[in-house]
C-alpha positions in Angstrom: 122.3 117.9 100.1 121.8 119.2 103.7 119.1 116.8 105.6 117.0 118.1 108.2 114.6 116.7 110.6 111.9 115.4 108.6 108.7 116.0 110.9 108.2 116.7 114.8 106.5 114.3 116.7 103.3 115.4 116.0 103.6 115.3 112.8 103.8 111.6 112.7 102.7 110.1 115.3 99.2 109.5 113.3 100.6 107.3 110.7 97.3 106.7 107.8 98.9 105.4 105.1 100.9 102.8 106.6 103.4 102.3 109.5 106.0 104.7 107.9 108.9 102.8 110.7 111.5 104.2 108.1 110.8 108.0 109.5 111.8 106.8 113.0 115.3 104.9 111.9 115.7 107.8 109.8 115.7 109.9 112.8 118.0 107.5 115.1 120.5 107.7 112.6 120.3 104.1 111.9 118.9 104.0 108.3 122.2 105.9 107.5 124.1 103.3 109.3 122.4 100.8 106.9 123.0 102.6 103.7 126.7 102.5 104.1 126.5 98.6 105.4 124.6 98.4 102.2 127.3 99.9 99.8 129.6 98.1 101.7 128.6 94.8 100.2 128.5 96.4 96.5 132.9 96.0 96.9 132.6 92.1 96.5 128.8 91.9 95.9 126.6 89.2 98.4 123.0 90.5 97.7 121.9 87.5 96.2 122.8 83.9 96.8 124.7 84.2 93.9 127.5 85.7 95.5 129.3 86.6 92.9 132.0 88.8 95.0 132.3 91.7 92.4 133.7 94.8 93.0 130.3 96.9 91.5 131.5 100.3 93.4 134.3 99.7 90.6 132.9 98.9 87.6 132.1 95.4 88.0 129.1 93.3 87.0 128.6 89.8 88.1 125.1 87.2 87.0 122.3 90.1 87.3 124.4 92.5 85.8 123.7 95.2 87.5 126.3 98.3 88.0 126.4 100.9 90.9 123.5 103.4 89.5 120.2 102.0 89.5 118.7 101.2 86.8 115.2 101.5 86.1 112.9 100.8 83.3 109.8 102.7 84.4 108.2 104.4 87.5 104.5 104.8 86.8 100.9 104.0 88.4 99.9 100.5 88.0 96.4 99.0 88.8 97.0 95.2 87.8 98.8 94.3 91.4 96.9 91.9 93.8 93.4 94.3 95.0 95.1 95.4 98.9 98.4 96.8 96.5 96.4 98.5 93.9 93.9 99.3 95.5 91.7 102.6 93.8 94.6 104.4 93.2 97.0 102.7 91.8 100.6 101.3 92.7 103.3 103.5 92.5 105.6 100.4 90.6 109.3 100.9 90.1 110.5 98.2 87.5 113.9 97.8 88.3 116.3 96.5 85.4 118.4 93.3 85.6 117.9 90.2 87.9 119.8 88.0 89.8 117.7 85.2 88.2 117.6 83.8 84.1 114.4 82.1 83.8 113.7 81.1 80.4 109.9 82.2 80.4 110.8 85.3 82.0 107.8 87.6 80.0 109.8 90.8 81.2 112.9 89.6 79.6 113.7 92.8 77.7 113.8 94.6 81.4 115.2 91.4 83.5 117.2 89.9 81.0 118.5 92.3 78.4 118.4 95.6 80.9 116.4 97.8 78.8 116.0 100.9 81.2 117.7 104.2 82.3 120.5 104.5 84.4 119.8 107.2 87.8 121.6 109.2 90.5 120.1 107.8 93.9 118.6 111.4 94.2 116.8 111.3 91.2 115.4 107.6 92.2 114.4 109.8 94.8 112.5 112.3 92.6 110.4 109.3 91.1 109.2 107.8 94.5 108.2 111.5 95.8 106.4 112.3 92.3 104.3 108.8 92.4 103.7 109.8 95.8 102.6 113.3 94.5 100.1 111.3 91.8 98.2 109.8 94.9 99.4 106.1 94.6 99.0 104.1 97.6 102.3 102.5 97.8 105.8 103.0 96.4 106.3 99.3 94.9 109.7 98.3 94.0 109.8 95.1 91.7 113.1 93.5 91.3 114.9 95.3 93.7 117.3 92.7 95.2 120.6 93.3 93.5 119.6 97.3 93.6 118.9 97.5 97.5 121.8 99.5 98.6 120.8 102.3 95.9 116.6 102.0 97.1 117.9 102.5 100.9 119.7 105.4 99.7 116.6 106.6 97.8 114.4 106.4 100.5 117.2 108.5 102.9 117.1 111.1 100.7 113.4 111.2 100.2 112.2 111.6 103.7 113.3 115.1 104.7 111.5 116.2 101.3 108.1 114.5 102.8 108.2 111.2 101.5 105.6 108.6 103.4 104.2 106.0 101.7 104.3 102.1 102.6 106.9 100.1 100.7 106.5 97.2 98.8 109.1 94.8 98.1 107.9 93.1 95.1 110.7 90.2 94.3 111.8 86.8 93.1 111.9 85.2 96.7 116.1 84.6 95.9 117.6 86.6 98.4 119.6 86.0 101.7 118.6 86.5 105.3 121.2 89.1 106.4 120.3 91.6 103.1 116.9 91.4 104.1 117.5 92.6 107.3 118.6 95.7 106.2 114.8 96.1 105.4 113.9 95.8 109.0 111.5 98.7 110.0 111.5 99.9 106.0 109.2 97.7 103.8 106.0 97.2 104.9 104.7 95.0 102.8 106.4 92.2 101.3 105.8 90.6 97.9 107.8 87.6 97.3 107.3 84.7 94.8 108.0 81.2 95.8 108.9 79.5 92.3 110.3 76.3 92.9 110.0 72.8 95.4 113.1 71.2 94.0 116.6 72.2 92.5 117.1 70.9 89.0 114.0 73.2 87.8 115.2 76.1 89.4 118.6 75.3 87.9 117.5 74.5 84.5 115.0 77.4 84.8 116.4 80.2 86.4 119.5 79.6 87.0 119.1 79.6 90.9 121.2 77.1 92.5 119.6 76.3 96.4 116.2 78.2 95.5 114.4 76.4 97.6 116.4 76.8 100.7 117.6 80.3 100.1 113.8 81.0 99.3 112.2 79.8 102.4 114.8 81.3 104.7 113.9 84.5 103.0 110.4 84.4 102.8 110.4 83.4 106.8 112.2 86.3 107.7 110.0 88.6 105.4 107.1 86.7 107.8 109.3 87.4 111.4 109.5 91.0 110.1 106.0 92.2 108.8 103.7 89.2 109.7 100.2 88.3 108.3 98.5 91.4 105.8 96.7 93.7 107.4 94.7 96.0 105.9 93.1 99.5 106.6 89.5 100.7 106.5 89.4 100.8 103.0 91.2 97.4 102.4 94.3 98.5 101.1 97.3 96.7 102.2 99.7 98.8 104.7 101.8 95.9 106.0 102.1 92.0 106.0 103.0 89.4 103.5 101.7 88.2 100.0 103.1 85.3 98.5 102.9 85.0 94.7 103.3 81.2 93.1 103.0 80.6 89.7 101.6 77.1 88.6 104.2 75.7 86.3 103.6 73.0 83.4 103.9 69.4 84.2 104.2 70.3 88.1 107.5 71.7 87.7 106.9 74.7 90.4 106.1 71.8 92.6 102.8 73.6 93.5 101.3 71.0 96.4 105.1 70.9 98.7 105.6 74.7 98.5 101.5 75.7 99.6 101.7 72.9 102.5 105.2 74.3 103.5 103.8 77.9 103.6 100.6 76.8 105.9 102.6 74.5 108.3 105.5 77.0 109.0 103.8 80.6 108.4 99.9 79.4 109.4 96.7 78.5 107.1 96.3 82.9 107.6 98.7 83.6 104.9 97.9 85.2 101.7 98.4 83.4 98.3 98.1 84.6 94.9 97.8 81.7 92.9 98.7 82.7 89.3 97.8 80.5 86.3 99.1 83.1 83.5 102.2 81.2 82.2 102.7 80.9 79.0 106.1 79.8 77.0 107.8 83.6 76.5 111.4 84.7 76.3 113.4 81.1 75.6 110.4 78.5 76.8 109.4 77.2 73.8 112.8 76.0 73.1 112.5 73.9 77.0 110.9 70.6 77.4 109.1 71.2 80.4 107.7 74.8 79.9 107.1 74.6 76.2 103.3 75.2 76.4 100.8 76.9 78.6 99.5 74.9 81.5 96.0 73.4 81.3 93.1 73.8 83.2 93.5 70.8 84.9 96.8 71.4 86.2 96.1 74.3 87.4 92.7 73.0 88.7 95.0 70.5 91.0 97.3 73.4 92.2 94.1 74.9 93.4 93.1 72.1 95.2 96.5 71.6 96.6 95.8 75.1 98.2 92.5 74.0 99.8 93.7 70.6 101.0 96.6 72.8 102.5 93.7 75.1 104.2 95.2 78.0 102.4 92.2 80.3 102.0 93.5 83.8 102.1 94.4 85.1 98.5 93.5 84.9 95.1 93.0 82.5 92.4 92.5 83.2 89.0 90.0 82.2 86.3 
């Protein structure tokens, strides 16, 4: 298709619905330059810390699965996101299909696990964000989007000269390396990473995520150095900054109390948390010593106080 010049100057330089930093690379030539790095590493895949060093542009799969057309298994408004993300409108969610993790309580397993979705043409990813953004949603919010990023930056390329402007939302597992994430610089506004694990043999046993921990707080950092603490506009709906999800596990296996006093001694007591009690053993858990049964109150009474005791008090818990 032949791109043109999005907007004049004018016609951005008042930026409401978010900081829209994608129109300016856009313009420099530079998101271009980062689709093709992007495709790049699709001819011996190093998304994820997997590295798994396929050759996707060919055919290949490697852990997540994942081909070289996108893969999605809805695009749709969605009110149950964290308040700033959903706001009154709705988010505009984009479930990607596949992961680079396995976890065993995975509730989305038919999308994550066993790919249920419909493969599309970057242009017609393309079509979806622009017709959310036509419904009135207050974000485009991609969830799972990791092993698919070269595909979303090509996406977003082709969407801009047809008027696409909402914030971004990168809406992931927290498993992803520093130097893919840097191809976000300037594009997602708002990141929405989970931190799931304080120690290797339940991420292992878990997910499947050899060096979660590491990899996670690498990435998570530079997700901080690129988009800082959330900020809101008048109406309270998130146009940039960082959330972090962390899901309590049974018998402490998340290792609730380390990861909340990492996050407020090397990203500040500002941060927001959203402290989610809602596991429950789906997909393979109930077959797992470990995460065989729903957490109790009280355990997820202590990873509440580990978040005070941190002085964590940005974010939401739940009842």
């Amino acid at each position: 298709m032949e791109l043109v010049s999005p907007t004049s100057e004018g016609d951005h330089k008042d930026r409401p619905y978010g900081t829209m930093r994608y129109i300016d690379l856009y313009q420099s030539g530079e998101l271009l330059q980062r689709v093709r790095e992007a495709y790049a590493r699709l001819r011996s895949c190093d998304l994820c810390p997997l590295d798994c060093g396929v050759n996707r542009l060919a055919g290949e799969t490697g852990s997540c699965r994942a081909g070289w057309r996108p893969r999605i298994a809805s695009a749709n408004v969605h009110h149950g996101e964290e308040p700033p993300i959903s706001g009154t409108k709705g988010s505009g969610t984009i479930f990607l299909s596949w992961c680079s993790l396995h976890c065993r309580f995975c509730q989305n397993f038919p999308i994550s696990q066993q790919g249920n979705g419909t493969d599309l043409t970057t242009p017609d990813l393309a079509d979806r964000m622009l017709g959310l953004q036509k419904r009135g949603v207050h974000n485009i919010n991609f969830v799972t989007p990791t092993h698919f990023l070269p595909q979303i930056l090509a996406a977003l390329w082709l969407a801009i000269p047809r008027g696409f402007r909402l914030p971004i939302v990168w809406n992931s597992s927290g498993y992803e390396k520093v130097d893919a994430l840097r191809l976000l610089d300037g594009i997602v506004d708002v990141y929405l990473p989970d931190m799931k694990y304080a120690a290797e043999e339940p991420a292992v046993r878990f997910s499947s995520a050899p060096g979660y921990r590491e990899a996670n707080r690498l990435a998570v950092a530079e997700m901080f150095r690129q988009v800082g603490h959330l900020e809101l506009d008048d109406a309270g709906i998130a146009i940039r900054g960082l959330i972090i999800r962390h899901l309590v596990l049974p018998e402490g296996a998340a290792g609730s109390g380390e990861t909340l006093r990492w996050i407020a001694e090397n990203l500040g007591a500002e941060t927001h948390i959203a402290l989610m009690n809602q596991f429950f053993p789906a997909h393979r858990a109930a077959e797992m010593p470990g995460i065989h049964r729903k957490i109790t109150d009280e355990e997820y009474d202590e990873a509440v106080e580990a978040l005070e005791e941190a002085g964590l008090e940005n974010g939401w818990v739940q009842d």
